[in-house]
N, C-alpha and C positions, 0 to 999 in steps of 0.2 A: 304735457306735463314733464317736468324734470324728475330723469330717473334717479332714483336713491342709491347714494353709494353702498357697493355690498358690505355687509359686515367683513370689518380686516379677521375678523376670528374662521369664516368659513375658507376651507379647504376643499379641494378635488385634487383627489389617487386616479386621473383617464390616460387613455390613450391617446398619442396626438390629432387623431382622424378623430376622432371621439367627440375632443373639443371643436373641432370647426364644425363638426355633424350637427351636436346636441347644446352646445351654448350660445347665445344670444351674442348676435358679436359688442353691444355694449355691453355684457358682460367683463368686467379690468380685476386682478387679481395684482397687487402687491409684487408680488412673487413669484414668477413660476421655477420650477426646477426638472429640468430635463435629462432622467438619466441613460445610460445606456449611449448615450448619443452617438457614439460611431456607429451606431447601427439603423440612423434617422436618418433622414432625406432632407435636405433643407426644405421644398415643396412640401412634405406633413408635417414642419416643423411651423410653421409659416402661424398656422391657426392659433397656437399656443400663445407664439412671440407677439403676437398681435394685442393679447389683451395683459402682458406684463410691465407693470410697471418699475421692476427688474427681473432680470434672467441668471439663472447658473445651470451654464450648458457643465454634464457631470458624464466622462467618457474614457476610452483609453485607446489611444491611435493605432495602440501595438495587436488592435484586435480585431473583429470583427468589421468591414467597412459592412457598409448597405448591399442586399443583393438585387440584383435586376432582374426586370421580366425574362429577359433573354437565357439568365444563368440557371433562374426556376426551371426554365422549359429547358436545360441540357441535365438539372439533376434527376430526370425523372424518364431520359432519354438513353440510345444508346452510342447518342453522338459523342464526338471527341472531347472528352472532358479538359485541355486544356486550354479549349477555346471558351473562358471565362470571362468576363465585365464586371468590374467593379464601379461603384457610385461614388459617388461625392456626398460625405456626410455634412450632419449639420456640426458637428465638433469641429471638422476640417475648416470651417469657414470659420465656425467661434474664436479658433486659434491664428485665424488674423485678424480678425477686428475687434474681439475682445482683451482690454487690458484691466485688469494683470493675470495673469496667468499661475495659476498655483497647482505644482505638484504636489500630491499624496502620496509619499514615499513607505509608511509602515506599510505591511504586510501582516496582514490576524488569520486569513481564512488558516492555512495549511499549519497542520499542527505538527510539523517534522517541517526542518529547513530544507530537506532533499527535491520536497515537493515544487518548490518554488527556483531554488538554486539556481538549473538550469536556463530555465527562464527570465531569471534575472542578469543573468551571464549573455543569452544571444539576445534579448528583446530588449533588458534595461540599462545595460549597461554597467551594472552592477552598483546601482543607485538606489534599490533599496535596503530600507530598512529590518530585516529577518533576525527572528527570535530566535533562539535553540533552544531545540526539544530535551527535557531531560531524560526522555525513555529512546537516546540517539541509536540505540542498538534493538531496540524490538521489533522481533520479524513482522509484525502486522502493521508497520508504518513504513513510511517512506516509498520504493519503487524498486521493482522488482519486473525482472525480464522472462516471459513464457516460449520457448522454442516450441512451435506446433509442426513443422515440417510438410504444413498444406502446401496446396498446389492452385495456382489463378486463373481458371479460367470461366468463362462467359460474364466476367465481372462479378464473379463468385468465388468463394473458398470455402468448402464443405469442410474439409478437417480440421479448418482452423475453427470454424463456426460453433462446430462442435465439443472442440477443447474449451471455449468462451463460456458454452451452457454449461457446461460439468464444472466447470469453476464457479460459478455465478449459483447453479447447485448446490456446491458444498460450502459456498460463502450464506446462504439462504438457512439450510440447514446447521451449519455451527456458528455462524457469526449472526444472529437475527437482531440483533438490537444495532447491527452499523447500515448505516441507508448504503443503498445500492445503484449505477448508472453503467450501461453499457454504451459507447458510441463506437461506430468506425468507417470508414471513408466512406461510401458512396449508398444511393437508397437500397439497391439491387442486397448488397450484403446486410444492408438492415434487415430488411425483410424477409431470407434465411435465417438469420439470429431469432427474429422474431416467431418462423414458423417449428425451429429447432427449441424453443422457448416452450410456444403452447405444449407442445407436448407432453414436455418434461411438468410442465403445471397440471394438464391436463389426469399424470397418472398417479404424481407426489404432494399429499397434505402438505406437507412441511414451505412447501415452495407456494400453494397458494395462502397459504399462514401469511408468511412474508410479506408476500405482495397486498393483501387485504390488511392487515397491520399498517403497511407505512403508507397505505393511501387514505386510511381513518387518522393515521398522527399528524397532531400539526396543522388539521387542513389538507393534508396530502402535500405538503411543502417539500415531501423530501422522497415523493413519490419513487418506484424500481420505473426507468425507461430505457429504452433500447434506441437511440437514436443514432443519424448521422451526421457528418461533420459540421454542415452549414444552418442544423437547429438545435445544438447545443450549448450557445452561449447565454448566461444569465442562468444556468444550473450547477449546483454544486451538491457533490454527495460525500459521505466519510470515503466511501469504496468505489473507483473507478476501473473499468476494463476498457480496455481499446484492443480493437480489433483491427490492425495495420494493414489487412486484405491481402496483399499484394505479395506475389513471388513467382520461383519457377511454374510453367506450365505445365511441368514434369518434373519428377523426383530428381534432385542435382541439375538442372536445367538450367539456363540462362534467366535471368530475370528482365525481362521489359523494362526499359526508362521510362515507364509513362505510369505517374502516378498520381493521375487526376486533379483536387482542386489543388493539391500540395505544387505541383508546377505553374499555378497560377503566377500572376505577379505579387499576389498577398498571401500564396500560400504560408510562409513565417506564422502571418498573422493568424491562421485559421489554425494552422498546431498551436502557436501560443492559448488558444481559449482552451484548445484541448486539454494543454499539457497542466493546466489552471485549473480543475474541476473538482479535483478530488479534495478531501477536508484530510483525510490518514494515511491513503494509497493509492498507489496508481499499477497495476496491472497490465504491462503490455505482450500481447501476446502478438508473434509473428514467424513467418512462416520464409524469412530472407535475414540474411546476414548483415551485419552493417554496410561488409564490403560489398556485397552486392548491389548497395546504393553508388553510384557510380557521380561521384560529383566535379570531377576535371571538366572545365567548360561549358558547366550549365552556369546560366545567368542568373539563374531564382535560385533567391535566399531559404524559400521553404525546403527542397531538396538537400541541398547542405543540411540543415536543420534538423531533416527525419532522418538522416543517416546518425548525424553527432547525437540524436536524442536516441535511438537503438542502441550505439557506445557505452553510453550515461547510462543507460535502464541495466546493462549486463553490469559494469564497471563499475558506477557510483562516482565517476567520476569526474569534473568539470573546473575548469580552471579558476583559481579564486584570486580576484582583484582588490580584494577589501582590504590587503595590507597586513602585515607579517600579524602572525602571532606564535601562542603557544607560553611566552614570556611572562612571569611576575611584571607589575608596573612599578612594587616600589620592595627596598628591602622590609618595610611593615610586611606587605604579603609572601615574601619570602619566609619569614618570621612564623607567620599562622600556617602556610601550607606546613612545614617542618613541623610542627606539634601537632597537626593532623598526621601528620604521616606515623611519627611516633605513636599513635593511637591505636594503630595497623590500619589505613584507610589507605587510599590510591588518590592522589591529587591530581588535576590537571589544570592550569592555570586558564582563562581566558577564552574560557568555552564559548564557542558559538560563532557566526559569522557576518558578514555586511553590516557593522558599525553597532550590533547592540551584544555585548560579550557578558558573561558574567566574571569576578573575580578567578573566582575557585571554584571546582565542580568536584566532587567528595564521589566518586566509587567504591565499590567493597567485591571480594569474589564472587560473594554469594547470593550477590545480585548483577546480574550478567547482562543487561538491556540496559542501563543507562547507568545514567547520578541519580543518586539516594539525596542529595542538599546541595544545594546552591549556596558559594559565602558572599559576601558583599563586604569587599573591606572599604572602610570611605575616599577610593583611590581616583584615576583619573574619570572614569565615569560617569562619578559622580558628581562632580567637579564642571562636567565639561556638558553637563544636558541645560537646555535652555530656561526650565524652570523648574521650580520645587514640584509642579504639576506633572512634567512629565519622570523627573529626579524618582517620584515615589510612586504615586498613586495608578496612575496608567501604568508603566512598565511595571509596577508586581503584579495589577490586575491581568498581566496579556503573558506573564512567563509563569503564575498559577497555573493561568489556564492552558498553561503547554505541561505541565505534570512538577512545576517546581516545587520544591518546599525551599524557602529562602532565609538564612539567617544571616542579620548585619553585624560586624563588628566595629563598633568607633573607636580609633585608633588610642583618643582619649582614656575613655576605660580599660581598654588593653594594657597599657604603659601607666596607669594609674593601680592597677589589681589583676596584673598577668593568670597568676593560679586560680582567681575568681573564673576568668572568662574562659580559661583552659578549660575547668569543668564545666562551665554552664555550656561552652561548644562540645565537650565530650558527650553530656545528657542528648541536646537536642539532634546527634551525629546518629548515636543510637536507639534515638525512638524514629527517628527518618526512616533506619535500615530495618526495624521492625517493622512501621507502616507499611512500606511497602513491598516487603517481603508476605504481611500481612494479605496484603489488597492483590497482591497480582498471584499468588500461588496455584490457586485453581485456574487463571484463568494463561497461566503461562505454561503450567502440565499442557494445557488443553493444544495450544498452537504449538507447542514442540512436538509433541505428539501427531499432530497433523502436517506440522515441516517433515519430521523422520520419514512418515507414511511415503507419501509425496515423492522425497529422495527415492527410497528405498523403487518406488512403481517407476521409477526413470533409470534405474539402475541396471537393467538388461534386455535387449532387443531381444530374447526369446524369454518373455515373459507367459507364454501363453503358446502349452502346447497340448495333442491332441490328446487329451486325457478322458478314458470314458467314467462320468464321476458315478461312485456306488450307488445305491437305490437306498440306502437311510440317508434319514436326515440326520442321526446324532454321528458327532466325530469318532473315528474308532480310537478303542485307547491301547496306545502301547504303552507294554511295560519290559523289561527287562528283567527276566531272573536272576535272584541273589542268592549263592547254595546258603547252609545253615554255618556250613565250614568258615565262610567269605564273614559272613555275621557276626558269629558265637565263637570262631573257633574250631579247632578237629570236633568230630562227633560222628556217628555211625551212619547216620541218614544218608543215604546213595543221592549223589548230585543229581539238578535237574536236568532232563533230557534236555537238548538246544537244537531246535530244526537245523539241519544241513543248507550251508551255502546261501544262510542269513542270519541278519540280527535283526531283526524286528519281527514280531511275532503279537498277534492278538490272544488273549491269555484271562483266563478265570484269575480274579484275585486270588481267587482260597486255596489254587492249586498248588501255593508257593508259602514258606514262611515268612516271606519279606519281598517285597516289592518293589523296587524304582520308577517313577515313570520316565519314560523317552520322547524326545518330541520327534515327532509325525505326522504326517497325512490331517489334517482335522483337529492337531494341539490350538488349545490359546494357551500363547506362551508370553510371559514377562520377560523383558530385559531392561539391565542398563547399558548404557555405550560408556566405553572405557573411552573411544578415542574421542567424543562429542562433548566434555562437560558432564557427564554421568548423569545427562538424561535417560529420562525411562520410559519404556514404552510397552502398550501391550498389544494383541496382536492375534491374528486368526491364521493359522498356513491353509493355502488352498491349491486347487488344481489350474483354477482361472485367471485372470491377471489382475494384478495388485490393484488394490480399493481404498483409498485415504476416505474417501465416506465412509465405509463401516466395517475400517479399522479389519482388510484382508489385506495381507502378503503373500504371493504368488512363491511353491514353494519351487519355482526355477530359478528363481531370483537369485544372485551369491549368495545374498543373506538364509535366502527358506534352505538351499542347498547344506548352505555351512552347519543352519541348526538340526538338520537330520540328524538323530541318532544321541543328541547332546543330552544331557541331566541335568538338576539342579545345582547350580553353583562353578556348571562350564566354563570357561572363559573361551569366546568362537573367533578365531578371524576368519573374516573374508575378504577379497579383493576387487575394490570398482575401478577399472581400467588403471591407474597405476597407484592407488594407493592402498592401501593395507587398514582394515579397519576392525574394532574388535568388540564386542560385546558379550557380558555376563549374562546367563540366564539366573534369572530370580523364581521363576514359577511355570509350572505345566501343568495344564489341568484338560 
């Protein structure tokens, strides 16, 4: 009998092996769509293409090829990792025989252009299309570089391992609503992460919180994993750490040239997935210097790569091919920045990079992480996108959701009722700067608060000295005696005694008419930073070494040193290697 054509409405989500295993080979689909494809074998592709009666091979060549049995059996080995094989995918061959060929140039995942930049600089060429973030200055976006000053040996790195856990820690414990992913070169250092992991779960709520939370959200789509290099791709988290492994074998030592799959022939391509994961940030923490990547005459591109991407994570910086900016496009926006400025706002023209800019980008002081408003004058931009589809509706849906608020001005109404659109730009400039002065206040105290900390516990190699700590648990309190004379004025009362050959002293309130307190051994003390933006921070002094988890400062530190002895309303400097920095104390308690 003649088989009946399947309904064109039925679908199948398989794996390619899946299909040749489990469907009938008259089984024919319309359509198939194969994604991933650099990472397919034309052999498990075979089953698929067999029963489509068209195909769209969906890939990216800058990534991942296929791995081979051979390569499986050195990642798990303690053979020489640059003896690597790559396959031949099934995209590789799509891209000569199938025509036509169409690039996907936008860029959505990475909500910060930092994220992507690089990458599009050594892998694309600087061909795509990247949005700008309006929060361009907030420390919890973008990329950011961890000196751990580990040491490499047996295909291991304990110190660094463990700076990884205590991050991923205090990402767990204060950051719980941003998904989380750990990857780093090879399986041996996975496996340290992973047993330096258990632990830390094994003894802190807060961390198995975490981890049972994002594996009930979603499906578990955005599950915590600790992986290595070669089964990382096709995952994407808000929060990324990498663990670069690799350095001296000894404190200041030489560092080895041999840096596993990144020496391959495709190493480029296995950093590219890497450097691709994160949706907010990227974390890399490492234990070698740039220059100690050592790239005069090596022939692989991925070496070059992880030296210039260590640059880029310290630096921020990377060369931009997308063509001048910074410039008005017409005197109309010359025009509107100037009556913003008059407003008292900060203008920048042409924000953003790789061909999708906005006009005007509106700052204010007193929002210090990005733009408060995006303007849209109707200038070359607009003018110059392929359709009203992409002119409106897409590009405001995709710079939303990178934190814009967007107002248009048409040149028309402007030049028709100038003092109209002056103020209706003035209203919506200053409900921007409310919103989001509104929306991020608690939660910007919170990571400044945990940047300062952080500084502060990097601020002195003798953070941690042999101190025998007292047997209470409550902090002692110092106060300082104030005579009645110092207070009130002359008057009879005979001053207070002051122990010999100190000033600090533990002290009955009632034994004084007036009291100061002093910070000390066991204060929580408030300040602002004079020299940081008049952040504020607060604070615990201790004997042991500084704790951005909960909020302890080591009292060796310049900082605990400087505030011995201070009062309320002090103004303290201290010194970190050569600059001078100063803070108010607000509160002792």
């Amino acid at each position: 009998t003649r088989r009946k054509r399947p309904n064109p409405g039925l679908t199948r989500n398989m794996d390619a092996l899946a299909v040749a295993q489990y469907l009938h080979a008259d089984m024919k689909f319309d359509l198939v769509v194969i994604d991933e494809a650099s990472q397919m074998t034309p052999e498990n592709a075979v089953g698929a293409l067999s029963r489509a009666g068209r195909a769209v091979i969906v890939g990216d060549t800058k990534q991942l090829p296929p791995t081979s049995f051979f390569q499986k059996v050195l990642d798990d080995s303690d053979t020489d990792e640059d003896l690597r094989e790559d396959s031949e995918s099934i995209l590789d061959m799509a891209n000569v025989a199938f025509m036509p060929i169409r690039q996907l140039r936008w860029h959505y995942r990475s909500r910060h252009p930092a994220l992507i930049q690089f990458s599009n600089h050594w892998m694309y060429k600087d061909e795509l299309t990247i949005f700008p973030s309006a929060l361009e200055g907030h420390p919890d976006l973008g990329v950011e570089l961890e000196e751990t000053h580990g040491t490499y040996k047996g295909r291991r790195n304990e110190i660094e391992a463990r700076a990884v856990v205590e991050a991923a820690v205090r990402h767990m414990t204060h950051w719980p609503e941003l998904s989380l992913g750990i990857c780093t070169m090879n399986v041996d250092q996975k496996d340290l992460l992973l047993e330096e992991f258990e632990r830390e779960r094994d003894r802190n709520p807060k961390v198995r919180d975490f981890v049972e939370n994002w594996e009930e959200e979603n499906d578990a789509l955005e599950e915590f994993f600790i992986k290595n290099l070669e089964t990382i791709q096709g995952d994407e988290r808000d929060v990324m750490m990498i663990s670069t492994l690799y350095g001296p074998e000894a404190p200041a030592g030489r560092v080895h040239q041999r840096f596993g799959p990144i020496n391959s022939a495709h190493g480029h391509r296995r950093l590219n997935v890497l450097f691709t994961r994160a949706k907010k940030k990227i974390i890399t923490f490492t234990s070698m210097k740039p220059t100690d990547v050592l790239v005069d005459g090596n022939k692989h591109t991925g070496v070059k790569m992880f030296r210039a991407w260590l640059e880029y994570s310290k630096t921020g910086y990377v060369p931009d091919k997308a063509g001048p900016q910074g410039g008005t496009e017409s005197p109309f926006e010359d025009y509107v920045a100037a009556e913003i400025e008059r407003l008292g706002y900060e203008v920048v023209p042409q924000v953003g990079v790789a061909g999708f800019r906005i006009d005007l980008g509106v700052r204010h002081p007193s929002w210090p992480y990005g733009y408060i408003l995006g303007v849209e004058c109707d200038g070359a931009t607009y003018h110059s996108s392929k359709s009203s589809r992409d002119r409106d509706r897409l590009r405001q849906e995709v710079l939303e959701g990178l934190g814009w608020r967007l107002h248009r001005i048409w040149s028309t109404d402007w030049f028709r009722n100038p003092r109209n659109e002056i103020e209706v730009l003035s209203g919506v400039i200053a409900d921007a700067l409310s919103r989001a002065k509104e929306k991020g206040d608690d939660h910007s105290e919170r990571l400044d608060a945990m940047a300062m900390l952080s500084r502060i516990a990097k601020e002195t190699d003798a953070d941690v000295m042999d101190v025998t700590e007292t047997g209470t648990s409550e902090p002692t309190t110092y106060l300082r005696s104030v005579s009645h004379e110092q207070a009130n004025g002359p008057c009879n009362s005979p001053p207070t005694e002051t122990p010999e050959q100190s000033d600090y002293f533990s002290i009955n309130p009632e034994a004084v008419a007036i009291n100061e307190p002093i910070v000390g051994l066991g204060s929580k003390v408030s300040v602002e930073s004079l020299s940081d933006g008049g952040k504020k921070l607060s604070f615990t002094l201790v004997t042991n070494k500084s704790d951005p988890n909960t909020g302890e400062v080591g009292i060796h530190t310049p900082l605990g040193q400087a505030l011995l002895d201070a009062q309320i309303g002090d103004e303290v400097e201290y010194q970190v290697g050569s600059y001078i920095k100063e803070v108010r104390v607000l509160e002792i308690r």
